[in-house]
N, C-alpha and C positions, 0 to 999 in steps of 0.2 A: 393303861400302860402295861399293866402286868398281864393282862388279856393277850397282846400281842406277844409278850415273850414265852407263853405258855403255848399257844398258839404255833411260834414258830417251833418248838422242842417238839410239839407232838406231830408239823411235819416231818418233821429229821427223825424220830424215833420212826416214822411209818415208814420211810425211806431207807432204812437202815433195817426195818424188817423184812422189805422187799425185797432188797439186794443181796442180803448175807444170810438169809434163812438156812442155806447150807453145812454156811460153817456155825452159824450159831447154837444148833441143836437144843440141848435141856434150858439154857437158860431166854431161849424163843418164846416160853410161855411164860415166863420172869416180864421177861421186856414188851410184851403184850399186853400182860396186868396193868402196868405203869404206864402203856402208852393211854391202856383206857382210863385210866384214875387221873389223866392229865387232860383226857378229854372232856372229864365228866369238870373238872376246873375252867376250864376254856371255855364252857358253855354256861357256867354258871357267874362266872366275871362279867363277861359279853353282856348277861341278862341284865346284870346290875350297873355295867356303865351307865353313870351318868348320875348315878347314887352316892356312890363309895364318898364322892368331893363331899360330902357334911361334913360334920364332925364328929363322928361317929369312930370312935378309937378302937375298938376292937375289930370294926370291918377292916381299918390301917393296919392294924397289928396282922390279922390274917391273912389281905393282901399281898405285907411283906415277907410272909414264911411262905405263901405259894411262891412267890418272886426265887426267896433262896432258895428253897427245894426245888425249883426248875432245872436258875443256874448250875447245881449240883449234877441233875442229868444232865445237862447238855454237857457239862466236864465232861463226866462217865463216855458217852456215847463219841465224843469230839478226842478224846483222848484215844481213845478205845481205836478206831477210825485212824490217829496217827499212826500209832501202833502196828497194826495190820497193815499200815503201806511199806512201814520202814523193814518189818519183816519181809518182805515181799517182796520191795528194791535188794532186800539183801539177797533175796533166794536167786533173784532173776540172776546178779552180778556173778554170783558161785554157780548159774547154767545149771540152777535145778528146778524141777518145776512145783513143786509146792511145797509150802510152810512143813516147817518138820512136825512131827503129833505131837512131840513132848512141847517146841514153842505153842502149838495152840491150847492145848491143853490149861500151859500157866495162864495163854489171855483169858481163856474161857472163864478159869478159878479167879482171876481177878475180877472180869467185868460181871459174874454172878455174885461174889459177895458185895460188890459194889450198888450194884440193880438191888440185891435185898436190900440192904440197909436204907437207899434214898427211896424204895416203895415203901417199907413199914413209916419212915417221915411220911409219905404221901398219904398216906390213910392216918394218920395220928392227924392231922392238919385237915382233912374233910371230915373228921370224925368233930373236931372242935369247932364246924358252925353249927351244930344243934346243941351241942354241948355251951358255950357259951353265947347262945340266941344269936347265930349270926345266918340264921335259915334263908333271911331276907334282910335287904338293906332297905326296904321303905321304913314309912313313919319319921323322915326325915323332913316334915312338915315344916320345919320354920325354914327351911329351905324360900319357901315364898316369901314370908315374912323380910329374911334374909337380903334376896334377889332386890323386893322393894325400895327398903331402905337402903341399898347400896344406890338404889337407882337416884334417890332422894338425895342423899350425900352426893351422890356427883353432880346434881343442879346444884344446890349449894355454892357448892366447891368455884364451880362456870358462873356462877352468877352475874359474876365483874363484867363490864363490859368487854366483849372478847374483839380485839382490833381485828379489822382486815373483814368483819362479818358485813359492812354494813353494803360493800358491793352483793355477798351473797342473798341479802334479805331482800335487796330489789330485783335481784334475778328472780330468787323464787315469787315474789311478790305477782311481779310478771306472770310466771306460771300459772300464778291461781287464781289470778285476775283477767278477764278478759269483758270486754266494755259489750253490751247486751246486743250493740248494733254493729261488733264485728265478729259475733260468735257463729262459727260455721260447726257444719255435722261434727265436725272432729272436738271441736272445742267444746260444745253441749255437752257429751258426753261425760260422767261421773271417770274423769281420768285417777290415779296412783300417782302422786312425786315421790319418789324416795331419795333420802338425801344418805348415803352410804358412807362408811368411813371405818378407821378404826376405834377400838375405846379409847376416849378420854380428847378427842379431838375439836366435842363440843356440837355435837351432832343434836342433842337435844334443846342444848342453847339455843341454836339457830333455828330450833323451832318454835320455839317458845318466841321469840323475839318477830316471828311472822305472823304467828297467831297475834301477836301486841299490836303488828301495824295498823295504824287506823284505818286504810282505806283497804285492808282484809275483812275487817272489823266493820264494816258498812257495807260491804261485798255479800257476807254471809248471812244469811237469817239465822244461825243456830251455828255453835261450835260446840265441838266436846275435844279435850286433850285426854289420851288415857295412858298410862305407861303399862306396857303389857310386860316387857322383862323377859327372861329366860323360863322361869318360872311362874306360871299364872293358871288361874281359874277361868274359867270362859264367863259365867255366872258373874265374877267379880268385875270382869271388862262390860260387861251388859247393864250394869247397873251404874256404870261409872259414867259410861254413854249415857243412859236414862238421868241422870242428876244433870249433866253439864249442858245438853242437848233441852231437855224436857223442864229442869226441875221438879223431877219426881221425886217424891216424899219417900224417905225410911221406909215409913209404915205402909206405903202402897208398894211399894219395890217386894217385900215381904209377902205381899196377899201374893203375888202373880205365882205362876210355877217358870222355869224357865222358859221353853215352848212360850207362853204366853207374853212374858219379856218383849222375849227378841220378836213377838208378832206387835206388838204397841210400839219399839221403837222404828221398827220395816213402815208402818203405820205413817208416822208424825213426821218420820226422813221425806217419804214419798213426798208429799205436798211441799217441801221447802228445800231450798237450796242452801246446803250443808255442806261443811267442812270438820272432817275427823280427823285430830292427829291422834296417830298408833307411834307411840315412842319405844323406841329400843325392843323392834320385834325378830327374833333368833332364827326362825324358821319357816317353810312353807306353810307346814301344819299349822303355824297359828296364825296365820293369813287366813285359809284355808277355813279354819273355825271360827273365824271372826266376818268374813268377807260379807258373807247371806244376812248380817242384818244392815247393811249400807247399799242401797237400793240403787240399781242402777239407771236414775232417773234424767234425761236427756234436758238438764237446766245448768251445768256449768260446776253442779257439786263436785265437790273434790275431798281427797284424803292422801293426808303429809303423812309419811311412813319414813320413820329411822330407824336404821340396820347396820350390821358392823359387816352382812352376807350382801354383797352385790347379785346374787342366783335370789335372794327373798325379793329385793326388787321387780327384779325381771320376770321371776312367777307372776309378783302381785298385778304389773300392766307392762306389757312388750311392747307396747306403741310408746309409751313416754319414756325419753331417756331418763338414765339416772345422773342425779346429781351429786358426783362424787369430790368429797370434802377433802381438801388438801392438809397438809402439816403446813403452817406458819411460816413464811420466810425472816431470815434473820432481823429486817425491820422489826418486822409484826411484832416476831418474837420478843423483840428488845421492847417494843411500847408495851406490849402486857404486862412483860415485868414490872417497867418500870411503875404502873400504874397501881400492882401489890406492892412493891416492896419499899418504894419510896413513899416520905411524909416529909412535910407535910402534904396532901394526894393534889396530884396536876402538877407538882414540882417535876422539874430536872434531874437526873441521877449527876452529883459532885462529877467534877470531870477526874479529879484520882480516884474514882473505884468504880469507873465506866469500863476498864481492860479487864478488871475480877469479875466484875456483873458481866461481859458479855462471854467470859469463858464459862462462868457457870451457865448463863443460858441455852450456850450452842450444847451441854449434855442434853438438855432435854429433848433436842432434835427435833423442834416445830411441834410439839404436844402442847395443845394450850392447858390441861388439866396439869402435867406436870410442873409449867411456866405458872399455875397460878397457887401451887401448892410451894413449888421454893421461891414465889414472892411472899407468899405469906409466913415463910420461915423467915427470909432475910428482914421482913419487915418489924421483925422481933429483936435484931438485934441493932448496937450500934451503927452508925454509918461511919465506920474507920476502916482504913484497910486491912485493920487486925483483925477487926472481926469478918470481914468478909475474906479473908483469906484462909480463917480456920472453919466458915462454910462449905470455900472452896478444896479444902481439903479432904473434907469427912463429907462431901456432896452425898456420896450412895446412901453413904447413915443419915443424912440430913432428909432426904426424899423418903427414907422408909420411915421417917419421923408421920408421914404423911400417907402410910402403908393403908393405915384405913379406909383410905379414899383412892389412892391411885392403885395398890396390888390388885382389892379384890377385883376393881373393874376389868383389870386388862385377866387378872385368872378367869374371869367368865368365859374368855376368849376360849382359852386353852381345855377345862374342862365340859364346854361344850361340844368340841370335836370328837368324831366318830375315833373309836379305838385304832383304826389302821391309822388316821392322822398322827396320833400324840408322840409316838416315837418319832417320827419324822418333822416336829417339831421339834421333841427336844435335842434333836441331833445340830440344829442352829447353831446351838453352844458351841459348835467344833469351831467355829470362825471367828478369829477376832472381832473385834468391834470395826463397826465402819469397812468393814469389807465388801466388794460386789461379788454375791457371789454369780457365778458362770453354772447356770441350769444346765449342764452336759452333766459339770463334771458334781453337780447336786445328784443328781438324776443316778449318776452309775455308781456313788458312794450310797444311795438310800438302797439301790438294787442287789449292791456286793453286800453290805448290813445282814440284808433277807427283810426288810419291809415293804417289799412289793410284794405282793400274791398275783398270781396269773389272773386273767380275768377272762373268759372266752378266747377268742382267737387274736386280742390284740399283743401287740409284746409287752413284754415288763416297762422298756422305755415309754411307750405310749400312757400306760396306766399311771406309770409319776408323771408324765406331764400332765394329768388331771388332779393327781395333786397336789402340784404346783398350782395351779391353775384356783383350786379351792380355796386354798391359800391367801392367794389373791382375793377373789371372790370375798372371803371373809375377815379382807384390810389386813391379814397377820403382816404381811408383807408387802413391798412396795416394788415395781415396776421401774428399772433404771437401764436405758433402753431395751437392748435384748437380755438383761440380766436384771438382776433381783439384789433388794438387800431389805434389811430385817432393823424396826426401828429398835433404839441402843434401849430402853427400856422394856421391851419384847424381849431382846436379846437376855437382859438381866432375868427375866422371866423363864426362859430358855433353861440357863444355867442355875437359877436357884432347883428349879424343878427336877434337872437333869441329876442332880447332885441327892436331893431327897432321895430321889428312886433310884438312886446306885447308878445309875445310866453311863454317869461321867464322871470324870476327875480329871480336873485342870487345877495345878497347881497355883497357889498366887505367889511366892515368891520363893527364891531358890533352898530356903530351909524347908520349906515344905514336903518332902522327900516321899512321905508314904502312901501309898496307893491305897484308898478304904478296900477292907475287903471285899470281894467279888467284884470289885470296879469291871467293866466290860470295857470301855473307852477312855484313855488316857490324850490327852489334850497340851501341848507345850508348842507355847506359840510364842515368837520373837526371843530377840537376842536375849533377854535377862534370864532365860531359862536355859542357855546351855548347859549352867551348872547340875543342872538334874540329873542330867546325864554323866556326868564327867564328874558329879560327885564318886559316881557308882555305890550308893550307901541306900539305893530304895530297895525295897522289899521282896525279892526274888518270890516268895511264895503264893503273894498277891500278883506278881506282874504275871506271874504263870495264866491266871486266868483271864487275862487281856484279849480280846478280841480283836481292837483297834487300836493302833497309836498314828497321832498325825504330830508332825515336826514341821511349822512351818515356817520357811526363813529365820530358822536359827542356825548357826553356824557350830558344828563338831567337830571335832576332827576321828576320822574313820573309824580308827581303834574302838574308840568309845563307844559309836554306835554300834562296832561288830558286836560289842562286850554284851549292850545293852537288849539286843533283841537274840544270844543265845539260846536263854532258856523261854526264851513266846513261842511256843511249837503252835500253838490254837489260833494264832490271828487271822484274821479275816480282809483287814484293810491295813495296808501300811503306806501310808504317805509321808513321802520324805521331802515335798516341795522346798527346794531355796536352801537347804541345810548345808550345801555343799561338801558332804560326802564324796570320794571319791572311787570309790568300791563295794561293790555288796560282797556278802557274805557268799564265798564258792560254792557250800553247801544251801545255799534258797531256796533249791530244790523241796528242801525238808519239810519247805511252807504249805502242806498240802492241800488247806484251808483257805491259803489266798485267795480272794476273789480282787481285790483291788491293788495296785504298786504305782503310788507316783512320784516317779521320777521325774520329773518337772523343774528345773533349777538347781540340779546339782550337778556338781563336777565330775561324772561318770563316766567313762571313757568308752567301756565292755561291758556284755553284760554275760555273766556265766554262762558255760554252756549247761551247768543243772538246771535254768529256767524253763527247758522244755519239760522239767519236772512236773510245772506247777499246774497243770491239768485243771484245777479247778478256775484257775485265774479266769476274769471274765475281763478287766481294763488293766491294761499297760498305757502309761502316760508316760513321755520321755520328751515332750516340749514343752520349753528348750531345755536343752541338753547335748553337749558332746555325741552321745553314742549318735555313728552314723551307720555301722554295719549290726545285720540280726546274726545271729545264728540259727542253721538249717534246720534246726531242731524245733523253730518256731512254727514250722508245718504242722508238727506232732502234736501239738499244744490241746488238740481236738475238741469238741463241740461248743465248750464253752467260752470261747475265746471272743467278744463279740466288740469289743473297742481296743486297735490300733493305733496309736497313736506316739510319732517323731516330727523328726526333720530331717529332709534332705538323706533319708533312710535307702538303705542298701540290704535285700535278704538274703542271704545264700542260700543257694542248693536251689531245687522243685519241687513244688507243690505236687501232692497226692492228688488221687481221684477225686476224693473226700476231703483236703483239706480245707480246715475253719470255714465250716460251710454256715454258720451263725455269725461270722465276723458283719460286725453293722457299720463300723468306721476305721478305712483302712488313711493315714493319713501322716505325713506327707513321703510318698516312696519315689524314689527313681524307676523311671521305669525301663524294665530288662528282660532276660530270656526269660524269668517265670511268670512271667505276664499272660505269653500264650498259653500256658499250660493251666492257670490257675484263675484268675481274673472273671472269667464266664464263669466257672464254678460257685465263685460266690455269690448264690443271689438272694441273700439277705442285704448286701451293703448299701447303705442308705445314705453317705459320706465317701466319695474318694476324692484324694487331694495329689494327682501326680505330678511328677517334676522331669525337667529333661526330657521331655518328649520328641523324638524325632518326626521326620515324614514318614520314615521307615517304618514306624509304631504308630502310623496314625490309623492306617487301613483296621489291622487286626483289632485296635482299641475301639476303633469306632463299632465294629461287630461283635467286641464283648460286652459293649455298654448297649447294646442293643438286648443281650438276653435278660438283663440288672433290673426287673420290673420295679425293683425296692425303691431304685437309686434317685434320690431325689436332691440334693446336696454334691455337684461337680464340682473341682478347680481343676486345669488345663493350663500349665505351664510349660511353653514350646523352648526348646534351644533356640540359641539366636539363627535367625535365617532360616528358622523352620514355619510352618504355615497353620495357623489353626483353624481345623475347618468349621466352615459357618452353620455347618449339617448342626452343630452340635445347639443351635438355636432354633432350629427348625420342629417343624411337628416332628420328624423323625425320633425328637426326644422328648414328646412330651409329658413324662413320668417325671424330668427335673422340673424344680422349683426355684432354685437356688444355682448361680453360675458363676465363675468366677475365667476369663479367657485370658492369659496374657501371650502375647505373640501378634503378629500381624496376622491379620484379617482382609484377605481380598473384596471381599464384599458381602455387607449382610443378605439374609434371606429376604426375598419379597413376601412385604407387610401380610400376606395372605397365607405364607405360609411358617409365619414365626410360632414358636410355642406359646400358646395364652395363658399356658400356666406360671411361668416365670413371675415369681416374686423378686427376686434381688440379682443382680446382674452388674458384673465388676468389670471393665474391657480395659485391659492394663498394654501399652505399648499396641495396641490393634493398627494405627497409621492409615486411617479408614480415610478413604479419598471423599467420601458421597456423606453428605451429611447424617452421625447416625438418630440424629433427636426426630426428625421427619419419619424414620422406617420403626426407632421405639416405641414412641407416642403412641403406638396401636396397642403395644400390651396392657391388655385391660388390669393385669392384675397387678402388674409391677408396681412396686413401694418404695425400695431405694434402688437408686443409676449412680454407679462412678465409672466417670470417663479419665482417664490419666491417660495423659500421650496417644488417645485415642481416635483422635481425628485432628488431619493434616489441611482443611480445608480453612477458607477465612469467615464463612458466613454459619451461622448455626439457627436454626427455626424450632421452636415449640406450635406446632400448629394448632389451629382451633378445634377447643374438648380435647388435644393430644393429652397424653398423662392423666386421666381421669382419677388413679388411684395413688398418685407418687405421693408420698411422704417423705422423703429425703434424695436429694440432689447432690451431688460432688461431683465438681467441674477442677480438674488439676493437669497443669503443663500441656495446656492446650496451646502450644506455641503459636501456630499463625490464627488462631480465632481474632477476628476484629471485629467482629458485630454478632448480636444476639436478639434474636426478636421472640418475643412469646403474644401470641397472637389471642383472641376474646377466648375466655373460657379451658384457658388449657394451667393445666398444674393446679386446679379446685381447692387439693386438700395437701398440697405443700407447707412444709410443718419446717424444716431445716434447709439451708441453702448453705455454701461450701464454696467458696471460689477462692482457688491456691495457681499463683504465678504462671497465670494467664498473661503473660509480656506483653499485648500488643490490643487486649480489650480496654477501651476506656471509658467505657458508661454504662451504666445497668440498663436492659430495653425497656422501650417504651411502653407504659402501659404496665410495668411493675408493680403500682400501686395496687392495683385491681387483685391480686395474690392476698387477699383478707387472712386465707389461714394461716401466715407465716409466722409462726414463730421464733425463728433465731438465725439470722445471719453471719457468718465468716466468713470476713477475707485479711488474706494471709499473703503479704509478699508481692500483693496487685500492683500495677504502674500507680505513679505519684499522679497522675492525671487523674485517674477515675477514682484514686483515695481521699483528692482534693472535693471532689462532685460531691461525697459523702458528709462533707464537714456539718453540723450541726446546727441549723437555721442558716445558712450559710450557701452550703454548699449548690450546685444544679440540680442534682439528684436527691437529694435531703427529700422532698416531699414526696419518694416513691418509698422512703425507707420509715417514714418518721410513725408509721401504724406499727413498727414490728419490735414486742417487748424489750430483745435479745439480742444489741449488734455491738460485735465484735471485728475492729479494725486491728492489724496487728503489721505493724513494715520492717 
C-alpha cells in the first residue's frame, strides 16, 4: 500500500519538475534530491511486497514514516501548485501577464524551506533501515508455518456438514468419474477441475468430501491431498505427494535429492491412474512448479485444484470449465446454522428466536465459514431471546470473537494482491454496506484518486476494467448483473485496513468529529451523519489535507456544506450524491485539483460559471439532477475532461477546434447548433446519449458518428414524428456495440447487412411493421433485446439457431402481439425472459420447454388467460415452465 503512494508522489514530483523548471530555479535541485530519495523508496517497497504482512514491527513502523513523509510532499508540492494558479488567475483578472518577483520569490522561500525540511525526514528514514536491521524483510519464515496452519484451522472450522454441498460433490463426482467404456480422446486425458471461490466459502471442504466418495475411491488407484497455501516449499508438496500417493517412508524421502523426488513420483504416477488434490493454490507459479510431476498420462487421471484466482484455473487447463462456488442461499444459510448453533444437534431452532437467528445470519452473506463460526458462538449461549439478541447486537465483536479463523483467511486475500491492486481495494470502504456498485462510476473514482498508471496505448478506463476484472477473478467480488458488489465481510476487511493505513476515515457516529491526522479520504454516508457537518466542530487543520470527501444520500442543508469544504483547497474527488444541496460554492473554481464532482441527486439548479476553472476535472456527474443548462465555458474545460455526464442537457455557446478532444462519454444532451461544429471533433467518445433529435439533425449526425471510430455505446432519441434511421444498425456502424433507438423505425436493414457486432440493443416506440425477431436472430453476438412498443404486428417468430448468443429477452407493450413461436434450436443460452403487458398474447409457444437454460422468468401485468395457463401443477402451460428455478408472476 505505501508502494503505491510513494509511487504516486514521485510521479507528480516528476511532473512538477517537467513543467515549472522555469520558475522553479535554486530549489530545482532541492526537489530533484527528494524526487530521487522517493524513488530509491518506491523501489525498495515494491521489492519487499508481499513481506512487510509478517509481523515484523519495525518493517510496520518504517513503512508508516515512509507513508507520512510522503503525504508531507505531496502537501508541499499540491499546495505549492494551488498557490501558483491563484496567483496566476489573479494576475490574469488585473490584465498582467506575469506573477510579480516579490510574489514568487515568497513561493520560492516557502516551498524551499518546506522541500528542506521533508528531504532531511527522507534521508533520516532511509538512513534507519540499516540502522535498525530493516536492509531486508525476509527471514519471515514462519510465514509458511503460519499460511499452514491457517489453512488447517479453516478445515476445522468447515468440518460440519456444510448444506447445499451434497448437489456439488455429485457434479464434481461426475467430472472425475467417467465409466472406462465411455471414455473418449477428451476424457482420457489427465484433465484440471478447479473449484474457484472466495475465502471461507468452503472450497476445501468440498474437496475433501469428493475425495471421501466411495465410488472416487474405487475409481482411483492412488490419491494424495496436499495443501499447497500461499506460501510453500516445492520440496515440502513433493514429499506430501510421495507419502499419500506412494507411502514413502521419512527416511527414504530423506536419502533422494529433490530432482530425484520428483523423478520416483513422475515414475509410479505414469503406470496408474491418479487423482491429486492441490488445495488452496494462489498462483500460476505454483501450478507452474508443481504441474511436471503429474504426468500426463491418457488413462482418465485427474487433479482437483482450489483457488480463490479464477485466471490459476484457467492457466492450469482451458479446456475444462471452472467450477465456480457460490455463497449460500438464505435456506442453506439458515440449515448450517441451525445445525451449529442449536442442541440438542438435528433439533429445530424455538420458533421465538427463528426472527434473531435469521437476522444475524443474513450478516454473514452466504459465507459458510462465517455461518459456522457464529453458530459456534451462539451455541455457547442460552437459547432465550436475551441472549441472542445481545449476540445480535455486538454481531461484529462476536465474529472477531472468531478473528483467528475467519480474519486471517480472508487477509490472505488482500496481502496477496499486487501493489497497484491494494489501494483500489481498500477504496471499497467508500460504499456503504450492501451497495451495487456501477463499474463507470468505480472506474472514473479509482482514475480521478491516481490509481490507474497508463499502460501502453490502452486508456486508463481500459486498464481498471482489468482490475476489475482481477478482482473478480480472485472471488474479492461478486458479479450482480452489469455491476459488482463486495461481500459485507470483505467489506469489513476493506475498512479495517483502510483505517490502519490512514487511507480512510468514516465516522461511526455523530460524536465522532475528528479526522485522524493526514486522513486522505473522509467517508459520511446516510442520514445519521448529517451532523458532522452541521456540527461544524471537526478539525480544520486535519481536513486541510483531505484529498477525498463523499456524502452520500445524507441530507444538508447548503450553508453547511459551503462552510464545510472552505478550507479543502487539495481535493481531488468530491462527491455529493443524494445530499440535496442546492448550490455549490461560486468560487469551485479554486478546486484546481478536482478531478472528480458528483452531482448526482442533489437539488442543483446552476452550476457556476467558475467551473470552467476546474481544468483538471476529468468526471462531472449530474444524473439525476436539475441542472439542465452548461455554461459556454464548459468548451474551455480542456484535455482532460473525459466523462460527461446529465440529463436532458442543454450547452451554450461553440465548441472550439480543439474542444475536449479526450471527452469518452458525452451523455444525455439535446441536440443543437454545437453539434455541427463540435461532435466529429470528438473522437475519443465512446458513449453518447442524444436527445430531441430531429430529421433535420439526422443527416449531419449520421456523418459525425461516421468519423467517432471510438464510439461504441449509442442512445438515439427522435422527437415525436421524427424518424430514426436504420443506417444506424447497419455495417455502416460497425464500431457500435451497444444501441439504444427510440422513435419509429421504417424498416430494419437486411439480415446481410445488419452490424454483427452489436451486443445489446433497446428498440423503444420503433412501430416496426415486419417482424423484428426474424431480421435479429441473425446477430451472432447479441445478448440482451428489449423490444417496448416496438412492433405493431400480430405474429412474432424465433426462427431455428436464431439468437445463438441472447442471454436476456424483454418483450414490453407489445400491443397487438398474439402469437409467438420459437422454433428448434433458437434462444440456446437464454438465462432471463421479461414479458410486460402484452394485452392480447395468451400462451407461451410451443416448444418453450426445450429453452433448458432459463433461468428466471417475469411476467408483469399479462392477460388473466395466459396467467391462468401458468398456474402450478395446474395450469396448460405449467409443464413448459416447471424446469426454470425463478418465476415470477406479478397482476
Amino acid at each position: 500500500m505505501a508502494e503505491s503512494i510513494v509511487s504516486s508522489v514521485v510521479e507528480k514530483l516528476g511532473d512538477l519538475i517537467a513543467q515549472e523548471i522555469s520558475f522553479l530555479q535554486e530549489v530545482g535541485d532541492q526537489l530533484r534530491s527528494l524526487h530521487h530519495e522517493l524513488q530509491w523508496m518506491k523501489a525498495f517497497l515494491k521489492d519487499a511486497d508481499g513481506s512487510i504482512k509478517g509481523g515484523n514491527e519495525r518493517a510496520k513502523l518504517w513503512v508508516n514514516q515512509v507513508r507520512d513523509v510522503t503525504y508531507d510532499a505531496e502537501d508541499i508540492i499540491d499546495t505549492y501548485i494551488y498557490k501558483i494558479h491563484q496567483r496566476r488567475r489573479r494576475s490574469r483578472s488585473n490584465l498582467t501577464n506575469c506573477i510579480t518577483s516579490t510574489s514568487q520569490l515568497t513561493i520560492l522561500h516557502e516551498l524551499g524551506i518546506q522541500i528542506v525540511n521533508v528531504k532531511k525526514r527522507a534521508e533520516e528514514i532511509s538512513a534507519n533501515r540499516s540502522k535498525y536491521g530493516i536492509e531486508s524483510f525476509e527471514g519471515t519464515s514462519s510465514n509458511t508455518t503460519m499460511s499452514f496452519n491457517r489453512k488447517q484451522n479453516q478445515l476445522d472450522v468447515q468440518e460440519a456438514d456444510v448444506v447445499g454441498f451434497d448437489k456439488h460433490v455429485k457434479t464434481l463426482v461426475k467430472l472425475l468419474i467417467t465409466a472406462e467404456n465411455q471414455l473418449c480422446s477428451h476424457d482420457q486425458r489427465r484433465a484440471v477441475i478447479s473449484i474457484v471461490g472466495m475465502g471461507g466459502l468452503g472450497k476445501s471442504t468440498l474437496a475433501k468430501k469428493v475425495c471421501s466418495n466411495p465410488d472416487v475411491k474405487r475409481h482411483f488407484t492412488c490419491q494424495a491431498l496436499v495443501y499447497v497455501s500461499q506460501v510453500f516449499k516445492t520440496r515440502e508438496i513433493l514429499e506430501r505427494i510421495a507419502k499419500c500417493a506412494m507411502a514413502m517412508s521419512e527416511g527414504k524421502m530423506k536419502e533422494l535429492s529433490q530432482e530425484e523426488l520428483k523423478e520416483k513420483i513422475c515414475d509410479y504416477l505414469k503406470g496408474r491412474r491418479y487423482l491429486v488434490v492441490l488445495d488452496d493454490v494462489w498462483t500460476r507459479d505454483a501450478w507452474d512448479r508443481i504441474k511436471d510431476v503429474l504426468p500426463e498420462v491418457m488413462n482418465g487421471s485427474r487433479v482437483l485444484l482450489t483457488t480463490r484466482n479464477a485466471d490459476v484455473g484457467e492457466h492450469a487447463d482451458r479446456q475444462s470449465p471452472l467450477f465456480k462456488l457460490q455463497n449460500l442461499g438464505e435456506d442453506e444459510s439458515w440449515d448450517l446454522f441451525c445445525k451449529k448453533a442449536i442442541h440438542p444437534p438435528n433439533s429445530n431452532c424455538p420458533s421465538h428466536l427463528e426472527s434473531i437467528g435469521k437476522e444475524m445470519v443474513a450478516k454473514c452473506g452466504g459465507l459458510p465459514l462465517a455461518i459456522v463460526v457464529l453458530g459456534g458462538l451462539v451455541s455457547r449461549k442460552e437459547q432465550t431471546v436475551e441472549e441472542w439478541r445481545k449476540v445480535l447486537k455486538s454481531l461484529k465483536w462476536q465474529l472477531q470473537e472468531g478473528e483467528d479463523r475467519i480474519s486471517p483467511i480472508l487477509d490472505l486475500s488482500y496481502h496477496h494482491l499486487p501493489y497497484y491492486l491494494k489501494p483500489c481495494f481498500l477504496y471499497f470502504a467508500v460504499f456503504p454496506e450492501d451497495t451495487i456498485i456501477d463499474p463507470n462510476t468505480l472506474i472514473r473514482l479509482w482514475i480521478a484518486e491516481g490509481f490507474i498508471q497508463a499502460r501502453g496505448e490502452e486508456t486508463l478506463e481500459e486498464v481498471a476494467e482489468d482490475y476489475l476484472q482481477e478482482f473478480v477473478q480472485r472471488s474479492m467480488i461478486q458479479v450482480v448483473e452489469r455491476n459488482y458488489q463486495i461481500h459485507d465481510l470483505m467489506l469489513d476487511l476493506s475498512i479495517s485496513l483502510a483505517k490502519v493505513d490512514n487511507f480512510l476515515h468514516i465516522p461511526k457516529n455523530r460524536e465522532e468529529v475528528n479526522i485522524l491526522h493526514k486522513t486522505r479520504r473522509l467517508a459520511l454516508n446516510g442520514q445519521e451523519m448529517r451532523s458532522y457537518i452541521a456540527a461544524g466542530n471537526y478539525s480544520t487543520n486535519s481536513s486541510q489535507s483531505l484529498r477525498t470527501i463523499t456524502c452520500v444520500d445524507m441530507e444538508v442543508r447548503t450553508s453547511k456544506v459551503l462552510g464545510f469544504l472552505r478550507d479543502m483547497k487539495l481535493l481531488r474527488v468530491l462527491n455529493l450524491r443524494g445530499t440535496g444541496i442546492e448550490k455549490l460554492p461560486s468560487d469551485i473554481g479554486k478546486l484546481i485539483h478536482l478531478r472528480y464532482l458528483g452531482l448526482d441527486g442533489t437539488e442543483i439548479k446552476t452550476l457556476p460559471s467558475s467551473i470552467a476553472e476546474l481544468t483538471n476535472l476529468q468526471t462531472l456527474r449530474m444524473w439525476p439532477s436539475p441542472i439542465r443548462v452548461l455554461p459556454r465555458g464548459i468548451w474551455k474545460m480542456g484535455n482532460n475532461l473525459r466523462h460527461l455526464e446529465g440529463y436532458k442537457l442543454t450547452i451554450k455557446g461553440t465548441p472550439s477546434v480543439e474542444s475536449l478532444p479526450n471527452l469518452q462519454t458525452l451523455s444525455s444532451v439535446k441536440v443543437g447548433p454545437w453539434l455541427l461544429n463540435g461532435l466529429g471533433k470528438m473522437t475519443s467518445l465512446r458513449t453518447l446519449n442524444m436527445l430531441k433529435v430531429t430529421d433535420t439533425y439526422a443527416e449531419p449526425l449520421l456523418d459525425c458518428l461516421g468519423k467517432l471510430d471510438n464510439l461504441n455505446n449509442l442512445s438515439w432519441d427522435a422527437v415525436d414524428g421524427s424518424i430514426v434511421p436504420s443506417s444506424l444498425l447497419s455495417t455502416s456502424q460497425s464500431q457500435l456495440q451497444e444501441v439504444h433507438l427510440s422513435g419509429r423505425i421504417e424498416r430494419l436493414p437486411e439480415s446481410n447487412n445488419l452490424n454483427a457486432c452489436i451486443t445489446r440493443l433497446t428498440l423503444d416506440a420503433s412501430r416496426l411493421e415486419e417482424d423484428p425477431l426474424v431480421t435479429l436472430g441473425k446477430l451472432g453476438s447479441l445478448q440482451f433485446l428489449f423490444l417496448d412498443d416496438a412492433f405493431v404486428g400480430e405474429e412474432m417468430v424465433c426462427l431455428e439457431r436464431g439468437f445463438p448468443q441472447l442471454k436476456k429477452l424483454v418483450l414490453r407493450r407489445l400491443d397487438s402481439l398474439e402469437r409467438w413461436k420459437i422454433e428448434d434450436q433458437a434462444m440456446p443460452k437464454l438465462k432471463c425472459l421479461f414479458l410486460f403487458d402484452c394485452e392480447k398474447l395468451v400462451m407461451l409457444p410451443d416448444g418453450f420447454e426445450r429453452i433448458t437454460s432459463l433461468q428466471e422468468l417475469t411476467v408483469i401485468n399479462m392477460p388473466r388467460e395466459f396467467t391462468q395457463r401458468l398456474r402450478v401443477d395446474e395450469g396448460e402451460d405449467w409443464g413448459k415452465i416447471r424446469h426454470i428455478p425463478s418465476v415470477t408472476i406479478i397482476r
